[in-house]
N, C-alpha and C positions, 0 to 999 in steps of 0.2 A: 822426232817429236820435240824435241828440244830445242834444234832447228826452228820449227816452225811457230812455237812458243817464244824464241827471242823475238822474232821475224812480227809476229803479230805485236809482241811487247812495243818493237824499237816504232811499226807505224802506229801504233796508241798515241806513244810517247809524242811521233811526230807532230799528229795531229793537234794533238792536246797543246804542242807549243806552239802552229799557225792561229789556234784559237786566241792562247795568253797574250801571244805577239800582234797579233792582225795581222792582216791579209799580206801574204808580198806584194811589194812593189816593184813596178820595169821602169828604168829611166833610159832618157834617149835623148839624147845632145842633137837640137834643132837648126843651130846657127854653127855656122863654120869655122874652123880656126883660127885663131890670130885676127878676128874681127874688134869690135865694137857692137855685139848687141845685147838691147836691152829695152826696159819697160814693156815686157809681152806681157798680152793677153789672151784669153781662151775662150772659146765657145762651144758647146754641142749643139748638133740635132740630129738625133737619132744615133746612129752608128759612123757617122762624121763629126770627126774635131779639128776646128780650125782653131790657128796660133796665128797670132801676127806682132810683131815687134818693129821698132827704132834699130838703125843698122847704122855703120859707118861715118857716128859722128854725128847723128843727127840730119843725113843727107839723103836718106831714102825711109822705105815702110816696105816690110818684106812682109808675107802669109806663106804660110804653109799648111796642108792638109793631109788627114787622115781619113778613109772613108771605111774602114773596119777595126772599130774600137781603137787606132791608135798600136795597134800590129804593124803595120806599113805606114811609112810618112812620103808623101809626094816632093819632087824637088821645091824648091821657094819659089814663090813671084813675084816678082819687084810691081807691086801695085801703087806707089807713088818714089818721086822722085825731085830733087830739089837742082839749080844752079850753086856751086860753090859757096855764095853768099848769102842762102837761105837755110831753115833750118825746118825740121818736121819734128815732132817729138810725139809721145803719148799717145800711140793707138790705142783705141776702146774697141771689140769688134760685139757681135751679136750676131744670131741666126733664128731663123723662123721658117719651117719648113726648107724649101730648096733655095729661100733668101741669105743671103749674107752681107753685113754691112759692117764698114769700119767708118769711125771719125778720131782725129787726130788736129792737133794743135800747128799754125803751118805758117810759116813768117811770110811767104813766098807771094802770097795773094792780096799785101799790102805796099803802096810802095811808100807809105811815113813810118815802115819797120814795128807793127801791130800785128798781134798776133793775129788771125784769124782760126774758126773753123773747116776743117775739110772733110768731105763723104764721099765714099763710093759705097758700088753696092756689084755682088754680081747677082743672078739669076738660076745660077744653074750647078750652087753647089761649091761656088770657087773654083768652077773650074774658068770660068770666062771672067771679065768682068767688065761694068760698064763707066761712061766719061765720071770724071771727078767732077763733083759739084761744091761749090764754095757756098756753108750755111750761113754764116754773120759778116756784116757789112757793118762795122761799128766804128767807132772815133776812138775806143780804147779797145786796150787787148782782151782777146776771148779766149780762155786755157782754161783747164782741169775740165776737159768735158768727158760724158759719160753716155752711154746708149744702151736703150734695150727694144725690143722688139716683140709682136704678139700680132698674128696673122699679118694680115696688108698692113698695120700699125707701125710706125716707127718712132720713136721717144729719143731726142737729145736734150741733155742738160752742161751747162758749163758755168763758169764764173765769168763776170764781164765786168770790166772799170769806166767803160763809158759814161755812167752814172758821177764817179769821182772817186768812188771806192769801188771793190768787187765787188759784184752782188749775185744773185742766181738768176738765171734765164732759164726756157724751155724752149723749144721748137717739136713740134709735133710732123708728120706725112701720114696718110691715111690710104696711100696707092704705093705701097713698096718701097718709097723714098724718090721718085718719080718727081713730084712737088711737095711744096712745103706750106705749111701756112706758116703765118707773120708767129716772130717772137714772144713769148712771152716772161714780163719780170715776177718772179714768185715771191719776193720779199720787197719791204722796200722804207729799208731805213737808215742808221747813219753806220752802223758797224760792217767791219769787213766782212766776208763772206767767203768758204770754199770748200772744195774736196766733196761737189755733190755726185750723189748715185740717183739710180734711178730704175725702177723694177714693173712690170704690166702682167695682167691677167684680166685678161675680159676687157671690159668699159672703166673696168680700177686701174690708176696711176699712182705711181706711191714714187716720190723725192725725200730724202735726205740730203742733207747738209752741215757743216759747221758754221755754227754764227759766232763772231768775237765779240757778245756785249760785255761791256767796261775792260777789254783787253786780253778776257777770257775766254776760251770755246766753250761752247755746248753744242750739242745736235740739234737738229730742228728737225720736222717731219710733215710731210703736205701731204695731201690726198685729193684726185679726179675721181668721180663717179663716170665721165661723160667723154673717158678719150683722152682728156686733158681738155677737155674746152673750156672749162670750169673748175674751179679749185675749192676745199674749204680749207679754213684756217687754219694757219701752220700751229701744232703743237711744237711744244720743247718737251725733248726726251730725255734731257740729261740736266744737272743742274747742281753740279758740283763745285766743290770750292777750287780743284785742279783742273788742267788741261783735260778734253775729251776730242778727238778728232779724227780722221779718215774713216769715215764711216762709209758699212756697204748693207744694201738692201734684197732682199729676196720675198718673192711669195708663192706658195705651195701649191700655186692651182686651186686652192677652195678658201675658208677664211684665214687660213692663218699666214702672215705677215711678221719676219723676221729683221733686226737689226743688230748689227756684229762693229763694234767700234772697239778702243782702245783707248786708256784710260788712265791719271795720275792719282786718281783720289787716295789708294793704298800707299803711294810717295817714291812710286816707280812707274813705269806703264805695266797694265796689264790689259788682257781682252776679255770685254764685257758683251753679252748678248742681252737685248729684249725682245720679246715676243708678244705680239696682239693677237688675239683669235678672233676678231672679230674686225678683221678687213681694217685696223687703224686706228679704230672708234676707241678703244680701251688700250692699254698695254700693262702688260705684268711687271714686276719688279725685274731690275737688272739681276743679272745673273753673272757671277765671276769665271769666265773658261780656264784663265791662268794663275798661278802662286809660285813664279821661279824666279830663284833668285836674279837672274838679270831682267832686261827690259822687255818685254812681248808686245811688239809694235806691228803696223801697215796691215791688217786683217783683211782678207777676203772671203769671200762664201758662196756656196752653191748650195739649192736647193731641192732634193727630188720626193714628192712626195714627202713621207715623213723624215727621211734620210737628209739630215744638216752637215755638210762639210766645209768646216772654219782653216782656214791656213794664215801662219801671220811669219815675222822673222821677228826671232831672240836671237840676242843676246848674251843669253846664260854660259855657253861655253867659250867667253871671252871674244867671242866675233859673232857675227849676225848667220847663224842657221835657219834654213825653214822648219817649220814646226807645223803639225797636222793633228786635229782631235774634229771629233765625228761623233755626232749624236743620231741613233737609227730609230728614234721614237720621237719626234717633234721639240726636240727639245728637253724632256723630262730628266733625263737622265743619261752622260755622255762615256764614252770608252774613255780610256787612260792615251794620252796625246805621245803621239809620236815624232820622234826627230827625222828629217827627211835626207838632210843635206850632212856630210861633215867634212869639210874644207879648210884649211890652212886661212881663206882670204872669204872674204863677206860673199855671203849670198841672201838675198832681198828681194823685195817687192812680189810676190805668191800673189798668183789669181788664179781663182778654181771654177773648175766646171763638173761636173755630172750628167751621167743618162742613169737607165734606168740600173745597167749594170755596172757599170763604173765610175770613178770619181778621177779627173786629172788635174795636177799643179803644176804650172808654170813658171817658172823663176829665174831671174839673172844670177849669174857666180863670175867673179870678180877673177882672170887670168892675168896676172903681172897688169901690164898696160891696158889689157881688150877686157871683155867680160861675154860671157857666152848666154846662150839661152837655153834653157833644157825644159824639162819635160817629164813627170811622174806620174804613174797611173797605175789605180788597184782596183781591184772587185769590191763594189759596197756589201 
């Protein structure tokens, strides 16, 4: 009896600390050793998670998948590839059904050494994939671009200098990524411009951005009713006396419409969220995620239903950790933020994704010379 009395005690006990604690975490090292990769990104759909990263230097774009919850990871595929004297960087990837697409920034497809955009797409899950298609044909370079997806839809946004400054563009596909219609500029003034995202639900488009008016950042925020065929006027959503920038965008499948940036106004960076429930039309006051003593920078976000998962890299423990905090009510009210990484050497740049059961982060960690890419995932 006593036995059985500690025995019930010790899984009480247990229990009661996965509750205080949250969920465990599985991490799984994606990229191989003694490489160079980095800037990954993540996707779900359904009980498939695709990763895709920058490898060797900036000479290739590798993917990798999972097709049950991230239990099993498939070898990599090398889905683009450069000549010695080109460079790839910054894959964004997206899914939509048994769709998958990446774009990425790609020196290769210019020869006055301009950046251009590059697409694929596969069809069938990552397992296949088809020709690379080149999005912008511009006189200046086109980088920090961003994708999201929503049935046959497909949404890119980037920054582009052909103007004279960066500015923001769009490109939209209505067939899968198949074709494209002509570009679109979303802003169009005399300050610099970057770091936009971009998020779909329905016939709703929703961009963000950083705009530099008088030297300073702020957000900005546009909205399509129509696909993207049509825009109305960009709000500013920030409007601080400090820096605000890399802002990321999500929406919940019904009105409400999230934005996750980072922030100097406290006289550090911290990570700030706003919230509109009403598709864009209104938003709520900011809200503070972080109060640590070092800097809480680079935020990203997923969003499932009402389940919000914010991931950014601090600072606080004298080098760049990941950091994870989760709100499971829209917003109102969030768990106590958890450390993800603890490393001797920097680990940075966290992009997240979610299904309905899980939340994953993605992240580069700095190895002597190379830096690896890994991979974390818990039960929401």
């Amino acid at each position: 009896m006593r036995i059985c009395k500690f025995l019930c005690l010790s899984t009480a006990w247990i229990l009661f600390c996965a509750v205080a604690l949250g969920a465990a975490w599985t991490k799984k090292q994606l990229s191989p050793d003694n490489v160079l990769a980095e800037n990954a990104d993540v996707a779900v759909s359904g009980s498939k998670i695709y990763t895709v990263w920058n490898y060797d230097y900036g000479q290739q774009i590798f993917f990798k998948r999972s097709i049950d919850n991230g239990a099993t990871w498939e070898p990599r595929k090398q889905i683009r590839v450069c000549d010695p004297s080109s460079v790839v960087t910054s894959p964004a990837i997206a899914a939509s059904g048994a769709n998958v697409y990446v774009v990425w920034t790609d020196s290769a497809f210019d020869t006055e050494g301009y950046w251009e955009i590059g697409f694929r797409r596969s069809a069938d899950y990552g397992a296949t994939w088809q020709p690379i298609k080149r999005l912008t044909y511009t006189a200046g370079s086109s980088q920090w671009q961003a994708i999201a997806a929503d049935g046959a839809n497909v949404y890119v946004v980037w920054s582009d200098e052909t103007p004279g400054n960066f500015q923001t563009y769009f490109r939209r596909s209505t067939d899968h990524g198949a074709t494209w219609l002509p570009s679109q500029r979303l802003e169009n003034n005399a300050d610099f411009t970057c770091a936009p995202a971009v998020a779909a639900n329905g016939s709703d488009v929703y961009v963000v951005w950083v705009d530099w008016i008088g030297g300073q950042g702020d957000i900005f925020f546009r909205k399509s009713t129509d696909y993207g065929a049509t825009w109305n006027l960009a709000k500013q959503l920030t409007a601080n006396p400090a820096y605000s920038s890399w802002p990321a965008i999500e929406a919940d499948g019904g009105d409400n419409v999230y934005v996750v940036y980072y922030d100097r106004t406290s006289g550090k960076y911290d990570i700030y969220l706003r919230k509109s429930t009403d598709k864009g039309v209104t938003w709520q006051a900011a809200k503070k995620l972080t109060n640590n003593a070092g800097g809480s920078e680079i935020p990203d976000m997923a969003v499932k239903g009402t389940n919000i998962c914010v991931a950014w890299q601090d600072a606080t423990p004298g080098n760049y950790e990941i950091y994870y905090k989760q709100s499971t009510d829209g917003g109102a009210s969030w768990e106590a933020e958890q450390r993800l990484t603890d490393n001797t050497a920097d680990s940075t740049y966290p992009a997240v994704a979610c299904n309905s059961s899980k939340v994953y982060v993605v992240w580069q960690n700095v190895h002597g010379p190379y830096s690896l890419t890994y991979v974390k995932y818990s039960p929401l």
